[in-house]
C-alpha positions as CSV (number, residue, x, y, z in Angstrom):
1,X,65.4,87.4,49.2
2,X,68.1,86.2,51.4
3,X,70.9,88.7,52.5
4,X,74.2,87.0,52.1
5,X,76.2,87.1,55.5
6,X,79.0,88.2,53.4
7,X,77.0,91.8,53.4
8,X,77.5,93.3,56.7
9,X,75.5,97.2,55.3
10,X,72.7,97.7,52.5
11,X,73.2,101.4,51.3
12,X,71.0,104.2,50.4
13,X,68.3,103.1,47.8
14,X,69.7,99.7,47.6
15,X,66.5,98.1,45.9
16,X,65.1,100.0,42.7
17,X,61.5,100.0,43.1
18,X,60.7,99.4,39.6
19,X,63.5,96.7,39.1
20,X,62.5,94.3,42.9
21,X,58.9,94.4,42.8
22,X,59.0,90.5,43.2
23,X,61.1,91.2,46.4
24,X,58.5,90.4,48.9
25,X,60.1,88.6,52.3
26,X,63.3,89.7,53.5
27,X,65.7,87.2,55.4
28,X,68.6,89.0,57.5
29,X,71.8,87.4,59.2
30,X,72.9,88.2,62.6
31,X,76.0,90.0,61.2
32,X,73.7,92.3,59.0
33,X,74.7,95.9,60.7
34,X,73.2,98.3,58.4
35,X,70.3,99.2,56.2
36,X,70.4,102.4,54.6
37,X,67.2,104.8,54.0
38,X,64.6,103.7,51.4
39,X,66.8,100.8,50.5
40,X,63.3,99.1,50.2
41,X,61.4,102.3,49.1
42,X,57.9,101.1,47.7
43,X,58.8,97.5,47.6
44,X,55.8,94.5,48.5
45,X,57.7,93.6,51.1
46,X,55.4,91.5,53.3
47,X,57.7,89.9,56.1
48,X,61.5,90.2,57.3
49,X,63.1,87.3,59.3
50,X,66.2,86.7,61.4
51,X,67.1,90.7,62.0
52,X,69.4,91.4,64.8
53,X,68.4,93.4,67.4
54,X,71.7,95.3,66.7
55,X,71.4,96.2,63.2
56,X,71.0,99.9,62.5
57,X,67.6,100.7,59.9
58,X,67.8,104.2,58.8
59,X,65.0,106.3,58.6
60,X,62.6,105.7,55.9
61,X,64.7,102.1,55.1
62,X,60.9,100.7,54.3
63,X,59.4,103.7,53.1
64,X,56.1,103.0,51.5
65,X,56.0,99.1,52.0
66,X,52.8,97.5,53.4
67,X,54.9,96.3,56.6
């Protein structure tokens, strides 16, 4: 899944666990600022590229993932 660089903040629960299991790399933007908690609760989330070192991850963003 690439994040558009349009979105600058993924909210709270973002990704339904049942509905983005296929969701399984991640690919930021350097004006990505934001990523709510368990916005990728229990997803197969094997790799996320390109995060800034200025983004914000809430606790428990990745809850559950293999990462």
């Amino acid at each position: 899944m690439v994040i558009p660089s349009s979105v600058k903040c993924i909210k709270y629960g973002a990704f339904n666990h049942y509905d983005c299991k296929s969701i399984t790399k991640v690919t930021a933007h350097k004006d990505l600022e934001f990523i709510g908690g368990y916005a990728f609760e229990y997803l197969n989330i094997e790799s996320i590229s390109n995060l800034s070192k200025k983004v914000f991850i809430s606790d428990f963003a990745f809850a559950y993932c293999e990462i």
